[in-house]
GUMITI-879917 format. One record per atom (N, C-alpha, C): atom name; x negated, y negated, z. Coordinates in nm, 3 decimals, always signed. Example, Ala and Ser with C-alpha at 12.3 -4.5 7.8 and 13.67 -1.06 7.14 Angstrom:
# GUMITI-879917
(node N; (-1.319; +0.569; +0.780))
(node CA; (-1.230; +0.450; +0.780))
(node C; (-1.320; +0.330; +0.780))
(node N; (-1.285; +0.225; +0.708))
(node CA; (-1.367; +0.106; +0.714))
(node C; (-1.290; -0.003; +0.787))
***
This chain:
# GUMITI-879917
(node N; (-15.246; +4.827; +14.324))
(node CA; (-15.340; +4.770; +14.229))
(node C; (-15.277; +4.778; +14.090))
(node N; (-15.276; +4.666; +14.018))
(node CA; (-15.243; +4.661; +13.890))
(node C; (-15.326; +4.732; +13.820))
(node N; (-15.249; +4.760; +13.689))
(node CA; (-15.400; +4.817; +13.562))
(node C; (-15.470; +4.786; +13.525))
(node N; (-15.472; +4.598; +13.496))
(node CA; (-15.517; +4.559; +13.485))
(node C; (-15.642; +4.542; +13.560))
(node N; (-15.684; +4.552; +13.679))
(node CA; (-15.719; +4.551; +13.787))
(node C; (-15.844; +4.564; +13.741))
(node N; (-16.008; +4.533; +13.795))
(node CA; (-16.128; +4.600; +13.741))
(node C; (-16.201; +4.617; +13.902))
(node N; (-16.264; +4.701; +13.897))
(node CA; (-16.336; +4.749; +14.057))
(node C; (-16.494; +4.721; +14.009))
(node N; (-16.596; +4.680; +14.106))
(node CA; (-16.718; +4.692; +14.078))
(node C; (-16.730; +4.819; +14.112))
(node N; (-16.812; +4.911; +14.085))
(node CA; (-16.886; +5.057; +14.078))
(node C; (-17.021; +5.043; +14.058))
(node N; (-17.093; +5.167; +14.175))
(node CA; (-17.230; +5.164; +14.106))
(node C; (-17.212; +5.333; +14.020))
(node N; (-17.273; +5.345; +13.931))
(node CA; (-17.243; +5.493; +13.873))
(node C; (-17.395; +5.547; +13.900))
(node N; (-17.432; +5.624; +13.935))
(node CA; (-17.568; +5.691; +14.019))
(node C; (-17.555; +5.797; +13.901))
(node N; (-17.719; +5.860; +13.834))
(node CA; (-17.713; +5.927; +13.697))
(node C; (-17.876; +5.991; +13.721))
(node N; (-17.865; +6.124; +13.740))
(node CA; (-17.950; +6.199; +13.776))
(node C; (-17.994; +6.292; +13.616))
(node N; (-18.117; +6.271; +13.554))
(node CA; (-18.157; +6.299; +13.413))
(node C; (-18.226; +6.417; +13.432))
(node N; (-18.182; +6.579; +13.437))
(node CA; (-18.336; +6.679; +13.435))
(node C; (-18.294; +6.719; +13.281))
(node N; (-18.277; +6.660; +13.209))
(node CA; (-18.214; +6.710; +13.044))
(node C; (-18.314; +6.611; +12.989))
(node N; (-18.460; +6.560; +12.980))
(node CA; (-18.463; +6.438; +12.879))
(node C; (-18.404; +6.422; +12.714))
(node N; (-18.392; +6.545; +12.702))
(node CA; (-18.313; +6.550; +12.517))
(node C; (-18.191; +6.486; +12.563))
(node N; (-18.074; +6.440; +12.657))
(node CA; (-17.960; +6.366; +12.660))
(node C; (-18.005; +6.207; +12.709))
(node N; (-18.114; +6.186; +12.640))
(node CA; (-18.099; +6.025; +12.685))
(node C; (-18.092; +5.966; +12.572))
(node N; (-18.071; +5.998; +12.490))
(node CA; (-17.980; +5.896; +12.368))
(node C; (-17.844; +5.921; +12.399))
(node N; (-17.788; +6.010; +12.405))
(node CA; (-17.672; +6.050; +12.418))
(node C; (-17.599; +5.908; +12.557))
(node N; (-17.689; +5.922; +12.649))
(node CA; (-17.685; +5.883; +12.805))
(node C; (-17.662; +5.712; +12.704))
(node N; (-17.793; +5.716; +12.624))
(node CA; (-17.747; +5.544; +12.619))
(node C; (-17.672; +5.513; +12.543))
(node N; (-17.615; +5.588; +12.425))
(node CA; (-17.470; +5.603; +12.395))
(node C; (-17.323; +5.557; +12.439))
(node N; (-17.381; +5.625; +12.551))
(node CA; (-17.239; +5.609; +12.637))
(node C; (-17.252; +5.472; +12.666))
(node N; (-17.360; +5.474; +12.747))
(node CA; (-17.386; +5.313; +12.795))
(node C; (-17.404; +5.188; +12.756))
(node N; (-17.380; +5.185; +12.621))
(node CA; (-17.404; +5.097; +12.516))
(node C; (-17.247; +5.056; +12.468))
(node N; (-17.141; +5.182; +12.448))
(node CA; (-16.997; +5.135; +12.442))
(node C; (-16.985; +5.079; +12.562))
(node N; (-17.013; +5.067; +12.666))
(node CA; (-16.953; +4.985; +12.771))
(node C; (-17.070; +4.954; +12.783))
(node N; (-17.107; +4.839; +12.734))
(node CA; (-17.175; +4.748; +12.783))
(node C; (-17.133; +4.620; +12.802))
(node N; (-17.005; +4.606; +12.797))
(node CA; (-16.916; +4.477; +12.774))
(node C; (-16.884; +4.482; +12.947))
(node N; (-16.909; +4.581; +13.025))
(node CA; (-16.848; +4.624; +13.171))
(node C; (-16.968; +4.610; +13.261))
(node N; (-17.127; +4.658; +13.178))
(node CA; (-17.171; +4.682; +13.249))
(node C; (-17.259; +4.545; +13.299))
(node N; (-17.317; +4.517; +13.451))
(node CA; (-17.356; +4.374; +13.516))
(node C; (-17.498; +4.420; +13.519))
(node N; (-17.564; +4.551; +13.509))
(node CA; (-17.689; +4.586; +13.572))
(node C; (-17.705; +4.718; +13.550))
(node N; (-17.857; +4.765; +13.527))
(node CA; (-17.925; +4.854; +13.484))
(node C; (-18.064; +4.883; +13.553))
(node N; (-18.087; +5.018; +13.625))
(node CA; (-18.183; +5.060; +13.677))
(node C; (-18.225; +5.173; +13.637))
(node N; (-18.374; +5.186; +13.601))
(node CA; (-18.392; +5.350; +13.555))
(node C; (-18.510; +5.334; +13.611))
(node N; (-18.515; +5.489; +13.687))
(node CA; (-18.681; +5.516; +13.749))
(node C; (-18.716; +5.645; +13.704))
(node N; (-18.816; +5.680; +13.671))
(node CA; (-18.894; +5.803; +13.652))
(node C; (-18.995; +5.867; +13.738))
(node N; (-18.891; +5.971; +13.791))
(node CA; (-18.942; +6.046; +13.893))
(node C; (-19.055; +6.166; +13.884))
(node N; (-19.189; +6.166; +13.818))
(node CA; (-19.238; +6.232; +13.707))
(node C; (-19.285; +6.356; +13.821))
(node N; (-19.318; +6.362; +13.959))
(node CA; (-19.329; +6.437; +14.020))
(node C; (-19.242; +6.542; +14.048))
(node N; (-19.124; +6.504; +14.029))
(node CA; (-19.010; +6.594; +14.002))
(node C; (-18.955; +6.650; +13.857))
(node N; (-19.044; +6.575; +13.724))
(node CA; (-18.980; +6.569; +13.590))
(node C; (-18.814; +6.550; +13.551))
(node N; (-18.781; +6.450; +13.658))
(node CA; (-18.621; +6.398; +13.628))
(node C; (-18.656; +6.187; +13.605))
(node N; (-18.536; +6.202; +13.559))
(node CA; (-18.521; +6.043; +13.600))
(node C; (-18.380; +5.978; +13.663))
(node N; (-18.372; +5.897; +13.737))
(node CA; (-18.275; +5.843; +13.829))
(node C; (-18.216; +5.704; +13.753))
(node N; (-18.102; +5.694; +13.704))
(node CA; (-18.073; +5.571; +13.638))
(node C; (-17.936; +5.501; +13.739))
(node N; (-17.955; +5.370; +13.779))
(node CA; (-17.827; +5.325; +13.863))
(node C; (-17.773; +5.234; +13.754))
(node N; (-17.598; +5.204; +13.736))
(node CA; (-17.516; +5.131; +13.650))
(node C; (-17.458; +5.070; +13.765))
(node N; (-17.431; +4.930; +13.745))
(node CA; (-17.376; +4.826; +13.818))
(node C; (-17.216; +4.795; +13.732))
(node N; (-17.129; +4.860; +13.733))
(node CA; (-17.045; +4.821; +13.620))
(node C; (-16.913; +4.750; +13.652))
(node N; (-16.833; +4.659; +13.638))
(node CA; (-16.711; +4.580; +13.625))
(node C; (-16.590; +4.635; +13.559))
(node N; (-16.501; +4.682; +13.563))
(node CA; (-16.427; +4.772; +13.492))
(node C; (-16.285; +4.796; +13.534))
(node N; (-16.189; +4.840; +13.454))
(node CA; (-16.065; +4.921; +13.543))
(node C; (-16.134; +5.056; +13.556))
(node N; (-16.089; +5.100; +13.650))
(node CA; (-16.095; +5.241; +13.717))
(node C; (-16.128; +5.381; +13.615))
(node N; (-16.037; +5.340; +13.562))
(node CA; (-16.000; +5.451; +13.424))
(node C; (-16.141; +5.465; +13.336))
(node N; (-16.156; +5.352; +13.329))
(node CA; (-16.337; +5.313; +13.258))
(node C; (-16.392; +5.403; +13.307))
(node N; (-16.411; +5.347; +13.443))
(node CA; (-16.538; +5.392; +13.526))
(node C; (-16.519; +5.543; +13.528))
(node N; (-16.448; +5.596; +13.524))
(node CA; (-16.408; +5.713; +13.542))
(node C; (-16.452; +5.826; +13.421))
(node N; (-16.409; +5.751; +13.324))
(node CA; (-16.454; +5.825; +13.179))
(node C; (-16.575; +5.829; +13.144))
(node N; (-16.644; +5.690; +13.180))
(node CA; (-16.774; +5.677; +13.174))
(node C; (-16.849; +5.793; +13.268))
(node N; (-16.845; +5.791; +13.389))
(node CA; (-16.915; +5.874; +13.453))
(node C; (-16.901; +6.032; +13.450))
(node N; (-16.701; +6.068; +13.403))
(node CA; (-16.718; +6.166; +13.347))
(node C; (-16.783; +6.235; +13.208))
(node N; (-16.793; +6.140; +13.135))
(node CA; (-16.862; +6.177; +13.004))
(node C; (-17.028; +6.166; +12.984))
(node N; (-17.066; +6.141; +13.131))
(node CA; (-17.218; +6.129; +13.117))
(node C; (-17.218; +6.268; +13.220))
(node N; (-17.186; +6.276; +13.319))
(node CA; (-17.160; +6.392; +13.408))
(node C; (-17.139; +6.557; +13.302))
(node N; (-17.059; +6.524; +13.197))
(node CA; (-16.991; +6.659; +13.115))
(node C; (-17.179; +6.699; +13.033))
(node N; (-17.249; +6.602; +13.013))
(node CA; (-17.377; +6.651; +12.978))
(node C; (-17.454; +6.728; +12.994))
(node N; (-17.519; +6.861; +12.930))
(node CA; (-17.587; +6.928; +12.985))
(node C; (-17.759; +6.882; +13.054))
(node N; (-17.782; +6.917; +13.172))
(node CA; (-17.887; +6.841; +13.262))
(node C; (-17.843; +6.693; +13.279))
(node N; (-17.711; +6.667; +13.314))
(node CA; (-17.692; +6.525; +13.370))
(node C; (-17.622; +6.534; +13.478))
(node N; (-17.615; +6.475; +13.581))
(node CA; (-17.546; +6.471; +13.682))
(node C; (-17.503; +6.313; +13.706))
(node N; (-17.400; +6.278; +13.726))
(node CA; (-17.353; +6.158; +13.749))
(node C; (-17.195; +6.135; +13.847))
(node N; (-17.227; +6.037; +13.936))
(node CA; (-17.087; +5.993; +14.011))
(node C; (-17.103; +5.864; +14.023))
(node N; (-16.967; +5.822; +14.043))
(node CA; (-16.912; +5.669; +14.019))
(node C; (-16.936; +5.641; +14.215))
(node N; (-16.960; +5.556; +14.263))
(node CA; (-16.916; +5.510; +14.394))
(node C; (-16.810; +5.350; +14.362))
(node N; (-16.734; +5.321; +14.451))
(node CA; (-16.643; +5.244; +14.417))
(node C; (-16.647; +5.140; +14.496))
(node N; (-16.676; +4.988; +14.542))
(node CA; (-16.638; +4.904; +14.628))
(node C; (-16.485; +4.869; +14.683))
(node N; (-16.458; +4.821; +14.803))
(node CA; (-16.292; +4.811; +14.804))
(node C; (-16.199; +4.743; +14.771))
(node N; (-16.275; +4.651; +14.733))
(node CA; (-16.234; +4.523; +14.616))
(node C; (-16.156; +4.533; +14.529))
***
């Protein structure tokens, strides 16, 4: 695969921190040039929220992205990758 290369990803983003959701859309707002789709549910029975990213990207992106939402305190996040 070239570098050029971009993979679709869904990035799966688990919220029990609500004080990091500016931060969360922060992130998600510099790449928004990547991203195709946006899902957020509020799981209030549990007091979390579940956000899915549909994103277009090289690897490296996706990677930083999900690590820098993941490095958050009360965030949990992973990239899944298509084989494309």
């Amino acid at each position: 695969m070239s570098e050029n290369t971009t993979r679709v990803a869904v990035i799966s983003i688990i919220v029990e921190n609500p004080d990091r959701v500016k931060d969360i859309n922060e992130i998600l707002h510099d790449a928004s040039d990547s991203i195709i789709g946006r899902m957020g549910i509020p799981y209030r029975e549990k007091g979390i929220s579940i956000i899915s990213i549909v994103i277009d990207a090289e690897q490296d992106i996706i990677n930083n992205i999900s690590g820098r939402l993941g490095r958050l305190d009360g965030v949990t996040a992973k990239a899944a990758y298509s084989k494309k």
